[in-house]
CHARMM-style PDB file with segment names, atoms N, HN, CA, C and O in Angstrom:
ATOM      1  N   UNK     1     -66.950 -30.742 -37.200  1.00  0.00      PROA
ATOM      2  CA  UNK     1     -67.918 -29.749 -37.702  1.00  0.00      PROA
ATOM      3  C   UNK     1     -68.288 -28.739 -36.606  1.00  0.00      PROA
ATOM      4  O   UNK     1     -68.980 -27.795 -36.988  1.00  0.00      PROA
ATOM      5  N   UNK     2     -67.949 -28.775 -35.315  1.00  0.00      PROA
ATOM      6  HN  UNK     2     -67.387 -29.542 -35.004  1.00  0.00      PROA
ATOM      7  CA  UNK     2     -68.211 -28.429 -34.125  1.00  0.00      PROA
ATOM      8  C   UNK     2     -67.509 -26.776 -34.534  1.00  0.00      PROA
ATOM      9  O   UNK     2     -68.115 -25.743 -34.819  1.00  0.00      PROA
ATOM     10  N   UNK     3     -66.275 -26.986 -34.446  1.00  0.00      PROA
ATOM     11  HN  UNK     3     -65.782 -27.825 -34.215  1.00  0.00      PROA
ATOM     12  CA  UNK     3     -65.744 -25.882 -34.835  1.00  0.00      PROA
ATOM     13  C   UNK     3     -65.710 -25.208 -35.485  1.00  0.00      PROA
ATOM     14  O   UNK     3     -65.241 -24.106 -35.197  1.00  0.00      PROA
ATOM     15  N   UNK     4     -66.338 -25.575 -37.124  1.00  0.00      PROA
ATOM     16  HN  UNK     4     -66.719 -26.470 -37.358  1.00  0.00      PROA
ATOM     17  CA  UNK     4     -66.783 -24.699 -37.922  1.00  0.00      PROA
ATOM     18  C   UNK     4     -67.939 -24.182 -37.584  1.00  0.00      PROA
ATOM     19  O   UNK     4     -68.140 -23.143 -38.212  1.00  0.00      PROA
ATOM     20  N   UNK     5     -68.836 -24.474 -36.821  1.00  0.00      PROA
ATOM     21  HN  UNK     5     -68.672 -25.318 -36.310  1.00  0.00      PROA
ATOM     22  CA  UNK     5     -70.169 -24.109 -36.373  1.00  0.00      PROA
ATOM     23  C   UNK     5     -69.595 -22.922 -35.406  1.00  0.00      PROA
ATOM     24  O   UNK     5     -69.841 -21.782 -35.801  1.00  0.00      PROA
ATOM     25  N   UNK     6     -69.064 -23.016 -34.525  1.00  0.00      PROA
ATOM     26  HN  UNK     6     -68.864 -23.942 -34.204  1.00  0.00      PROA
ATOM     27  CA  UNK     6     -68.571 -22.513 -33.979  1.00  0.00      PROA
ATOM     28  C   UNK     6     -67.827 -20.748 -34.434  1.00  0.00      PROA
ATOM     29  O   UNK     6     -68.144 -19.692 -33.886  1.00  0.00      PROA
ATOM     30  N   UNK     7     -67.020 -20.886 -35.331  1.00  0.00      PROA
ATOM     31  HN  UNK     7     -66.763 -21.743 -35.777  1.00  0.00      PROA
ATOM     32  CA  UNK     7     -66.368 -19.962 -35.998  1.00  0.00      PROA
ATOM     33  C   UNK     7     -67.597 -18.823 -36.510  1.00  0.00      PROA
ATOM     34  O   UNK     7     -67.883 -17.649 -36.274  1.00  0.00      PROA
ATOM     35  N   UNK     8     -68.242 -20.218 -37.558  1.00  0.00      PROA
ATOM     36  HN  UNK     8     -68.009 -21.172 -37.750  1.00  0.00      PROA
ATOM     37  CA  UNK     8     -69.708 -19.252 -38.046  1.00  0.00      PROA
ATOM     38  C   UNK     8     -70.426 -18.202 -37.310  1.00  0.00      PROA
ATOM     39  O   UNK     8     -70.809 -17.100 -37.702  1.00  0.00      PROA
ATOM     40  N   UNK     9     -70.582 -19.055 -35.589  1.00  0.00      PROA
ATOM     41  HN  UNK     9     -70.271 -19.950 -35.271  1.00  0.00      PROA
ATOM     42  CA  UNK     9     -71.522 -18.396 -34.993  1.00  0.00      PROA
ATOM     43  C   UNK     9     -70.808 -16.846 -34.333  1.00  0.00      PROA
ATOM     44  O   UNK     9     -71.528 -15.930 -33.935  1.00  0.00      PROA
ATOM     45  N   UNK    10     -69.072 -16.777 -34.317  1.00  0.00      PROA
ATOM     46  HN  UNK    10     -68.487 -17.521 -34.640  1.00  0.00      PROA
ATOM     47  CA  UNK    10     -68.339 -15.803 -33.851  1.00  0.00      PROA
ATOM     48  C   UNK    10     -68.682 -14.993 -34.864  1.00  0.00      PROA
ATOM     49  O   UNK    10     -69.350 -13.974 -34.691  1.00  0.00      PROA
ATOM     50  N   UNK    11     -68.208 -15.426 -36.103  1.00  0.00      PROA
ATOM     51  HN  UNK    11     -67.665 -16.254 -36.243  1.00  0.00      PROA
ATOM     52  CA  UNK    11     -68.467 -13.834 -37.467  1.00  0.00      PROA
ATOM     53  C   UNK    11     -69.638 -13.424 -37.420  1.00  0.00      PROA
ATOM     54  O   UNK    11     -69.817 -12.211 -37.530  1.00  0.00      PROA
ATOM     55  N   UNK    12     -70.680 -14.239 -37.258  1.00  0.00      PROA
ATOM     56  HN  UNK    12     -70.535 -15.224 -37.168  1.00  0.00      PROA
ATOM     57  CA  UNK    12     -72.410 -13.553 -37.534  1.00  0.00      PROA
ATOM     58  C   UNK    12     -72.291 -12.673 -35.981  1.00  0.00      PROA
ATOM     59  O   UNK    12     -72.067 -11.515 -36.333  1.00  0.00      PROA
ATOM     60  N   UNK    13     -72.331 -12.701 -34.781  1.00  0.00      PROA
ATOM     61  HN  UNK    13     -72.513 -13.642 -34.495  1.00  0.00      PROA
ATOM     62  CA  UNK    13     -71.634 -12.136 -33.702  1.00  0.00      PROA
ATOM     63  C   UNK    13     -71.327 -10.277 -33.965  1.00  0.00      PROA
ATOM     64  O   UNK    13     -72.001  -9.274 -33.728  1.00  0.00      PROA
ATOM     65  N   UNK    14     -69.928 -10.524 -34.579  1.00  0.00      PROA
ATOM     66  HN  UNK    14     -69.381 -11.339 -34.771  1.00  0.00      PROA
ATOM     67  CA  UNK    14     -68.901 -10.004 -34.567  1.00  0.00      PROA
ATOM     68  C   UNK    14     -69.850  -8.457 -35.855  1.00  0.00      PROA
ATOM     69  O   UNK    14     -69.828  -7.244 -35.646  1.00  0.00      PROA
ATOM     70  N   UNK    15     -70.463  -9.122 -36.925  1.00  0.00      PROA
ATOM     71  HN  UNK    15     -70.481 -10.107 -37.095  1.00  0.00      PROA
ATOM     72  CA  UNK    15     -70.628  -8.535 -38.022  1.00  0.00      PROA
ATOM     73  C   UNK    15     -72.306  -7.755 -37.631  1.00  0.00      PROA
ATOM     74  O   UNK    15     -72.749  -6.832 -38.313  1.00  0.00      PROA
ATOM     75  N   UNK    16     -72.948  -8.264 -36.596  1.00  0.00      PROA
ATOM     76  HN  UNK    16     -72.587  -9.014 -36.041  1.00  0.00      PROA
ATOM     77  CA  UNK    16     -74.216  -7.877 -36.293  1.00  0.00      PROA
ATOM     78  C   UNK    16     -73.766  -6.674 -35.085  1.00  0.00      PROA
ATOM     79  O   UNK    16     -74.579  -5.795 -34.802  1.00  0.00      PROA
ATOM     80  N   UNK    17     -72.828  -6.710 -34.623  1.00  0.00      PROA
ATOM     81  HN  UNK    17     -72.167  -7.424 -34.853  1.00  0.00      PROA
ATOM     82  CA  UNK    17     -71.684  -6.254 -33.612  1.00  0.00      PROA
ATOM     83  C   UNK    17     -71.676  -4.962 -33.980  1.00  0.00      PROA
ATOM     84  O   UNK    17     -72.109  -4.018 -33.321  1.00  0.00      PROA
ATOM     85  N   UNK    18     -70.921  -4.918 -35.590  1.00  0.00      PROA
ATOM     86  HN  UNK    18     -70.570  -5.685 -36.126  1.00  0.00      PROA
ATOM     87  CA  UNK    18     -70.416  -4.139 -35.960  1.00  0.00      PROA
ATOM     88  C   UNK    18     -71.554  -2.799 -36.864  1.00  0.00      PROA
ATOM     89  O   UNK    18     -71.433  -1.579 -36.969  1.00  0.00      PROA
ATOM     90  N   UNK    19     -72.623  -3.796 -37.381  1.00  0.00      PROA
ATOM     91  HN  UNK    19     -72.721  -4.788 -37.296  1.00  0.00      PROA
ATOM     92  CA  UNK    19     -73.840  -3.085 -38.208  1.00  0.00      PROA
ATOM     93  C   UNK    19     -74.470  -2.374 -37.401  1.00  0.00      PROA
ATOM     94  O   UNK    19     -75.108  -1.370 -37.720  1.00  0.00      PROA
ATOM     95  N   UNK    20     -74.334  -2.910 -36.059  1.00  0.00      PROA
ATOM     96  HN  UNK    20     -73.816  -3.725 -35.800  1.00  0.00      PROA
ATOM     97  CA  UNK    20     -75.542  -1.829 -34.686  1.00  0.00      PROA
ATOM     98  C   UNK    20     -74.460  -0.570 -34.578  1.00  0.00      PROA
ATOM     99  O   UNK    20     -74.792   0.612 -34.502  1.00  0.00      PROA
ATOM    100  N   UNK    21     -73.065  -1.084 -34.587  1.00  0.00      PROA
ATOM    101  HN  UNK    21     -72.795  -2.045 -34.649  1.00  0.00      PROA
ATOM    102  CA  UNK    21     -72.050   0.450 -34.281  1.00  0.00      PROA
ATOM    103  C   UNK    21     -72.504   1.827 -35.392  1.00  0.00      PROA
ATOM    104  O   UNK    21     -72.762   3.014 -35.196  1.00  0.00      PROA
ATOM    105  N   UNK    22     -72.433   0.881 -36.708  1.00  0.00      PROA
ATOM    106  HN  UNK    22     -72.223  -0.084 -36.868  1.00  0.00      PROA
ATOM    107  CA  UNK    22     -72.555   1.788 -37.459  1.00  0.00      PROA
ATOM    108  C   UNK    22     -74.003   2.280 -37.848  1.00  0.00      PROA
ATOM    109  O   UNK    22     -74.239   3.197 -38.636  1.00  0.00      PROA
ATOM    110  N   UNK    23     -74.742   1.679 -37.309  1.00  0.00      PROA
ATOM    111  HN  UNK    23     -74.551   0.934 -36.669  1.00  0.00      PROA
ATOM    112  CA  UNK    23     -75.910   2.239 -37.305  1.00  0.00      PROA
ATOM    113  C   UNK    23     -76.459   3.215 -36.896  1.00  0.00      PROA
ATOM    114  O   UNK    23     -77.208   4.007 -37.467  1.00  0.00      PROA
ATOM    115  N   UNK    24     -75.853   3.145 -35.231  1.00  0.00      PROA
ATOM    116  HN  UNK    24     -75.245   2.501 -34.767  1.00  0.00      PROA
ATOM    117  CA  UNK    24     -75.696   4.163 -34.020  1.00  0.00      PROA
ATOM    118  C   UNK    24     -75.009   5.262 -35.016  1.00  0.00      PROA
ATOM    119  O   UNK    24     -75.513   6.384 -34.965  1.00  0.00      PROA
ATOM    120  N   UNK    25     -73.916   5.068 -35.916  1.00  0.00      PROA
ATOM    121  HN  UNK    25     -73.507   4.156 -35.958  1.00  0.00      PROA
ATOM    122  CA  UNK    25     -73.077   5.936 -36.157  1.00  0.00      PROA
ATOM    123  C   UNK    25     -73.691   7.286 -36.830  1.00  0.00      PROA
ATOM    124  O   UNK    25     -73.318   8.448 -36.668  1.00  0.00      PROA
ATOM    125  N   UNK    26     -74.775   6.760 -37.654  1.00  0.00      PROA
ATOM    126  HN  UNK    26     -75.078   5.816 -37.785  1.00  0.00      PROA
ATOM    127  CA  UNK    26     -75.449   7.894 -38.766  1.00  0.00      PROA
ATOM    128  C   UNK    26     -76.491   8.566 -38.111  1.00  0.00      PROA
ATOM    129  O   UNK    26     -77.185   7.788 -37.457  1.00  0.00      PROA
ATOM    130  N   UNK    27     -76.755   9.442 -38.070  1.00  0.00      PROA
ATOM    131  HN  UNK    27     -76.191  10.074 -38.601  1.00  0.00      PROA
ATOM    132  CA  UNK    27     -77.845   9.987 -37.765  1.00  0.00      PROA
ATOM    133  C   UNK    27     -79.071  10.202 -38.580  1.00  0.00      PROA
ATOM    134  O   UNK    27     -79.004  10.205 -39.809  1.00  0.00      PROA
ATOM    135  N   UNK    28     -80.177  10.379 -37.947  1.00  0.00      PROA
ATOM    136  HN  UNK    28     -80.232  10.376 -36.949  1.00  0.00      PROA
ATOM    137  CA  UNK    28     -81.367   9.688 -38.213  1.00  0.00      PROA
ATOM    138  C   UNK    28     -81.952  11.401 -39.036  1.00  0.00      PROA
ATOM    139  O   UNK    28     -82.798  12.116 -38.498  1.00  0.00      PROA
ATOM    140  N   UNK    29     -81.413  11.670 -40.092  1.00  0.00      PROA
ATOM    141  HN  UNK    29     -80.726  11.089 -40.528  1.00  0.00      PROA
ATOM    142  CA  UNK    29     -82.033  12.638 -40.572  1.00  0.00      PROA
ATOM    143  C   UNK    29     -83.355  12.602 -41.429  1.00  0.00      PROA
ATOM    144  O   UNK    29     -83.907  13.607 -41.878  1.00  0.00      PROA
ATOM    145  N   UNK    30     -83.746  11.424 -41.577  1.00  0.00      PROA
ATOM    146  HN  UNK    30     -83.297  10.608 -41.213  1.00  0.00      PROA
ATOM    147  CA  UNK    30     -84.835  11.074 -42.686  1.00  0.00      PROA
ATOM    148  C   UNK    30     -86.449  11.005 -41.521  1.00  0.00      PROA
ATOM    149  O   UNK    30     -87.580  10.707 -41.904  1.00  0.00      PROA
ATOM    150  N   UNK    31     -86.164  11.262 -40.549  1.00  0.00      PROA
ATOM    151  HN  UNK    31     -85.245  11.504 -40.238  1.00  0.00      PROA
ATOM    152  CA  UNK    31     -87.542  11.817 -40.015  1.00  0.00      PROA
ATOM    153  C   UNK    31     -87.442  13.619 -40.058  1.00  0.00      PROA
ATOM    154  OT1 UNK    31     -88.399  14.299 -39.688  1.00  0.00      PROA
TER     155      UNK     31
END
């Protein structure tokens, strides 16, 4: 189970990773 824990904790990682890129990506026109 080690390794599936493991895997889990790479995608949540990887996908919180990726939501800050694209976050950065848009610009903040709604102020």
């Amino acid at each position: 189970m080690e390794g599936l824990n493991i895997v889990i904790i790479i995608a949540v990682l990887l996908f919180v990773r990726l939501g800050i890129r694209l976050f950065k990506n848009y610009p903040r026109s709604e102020d």
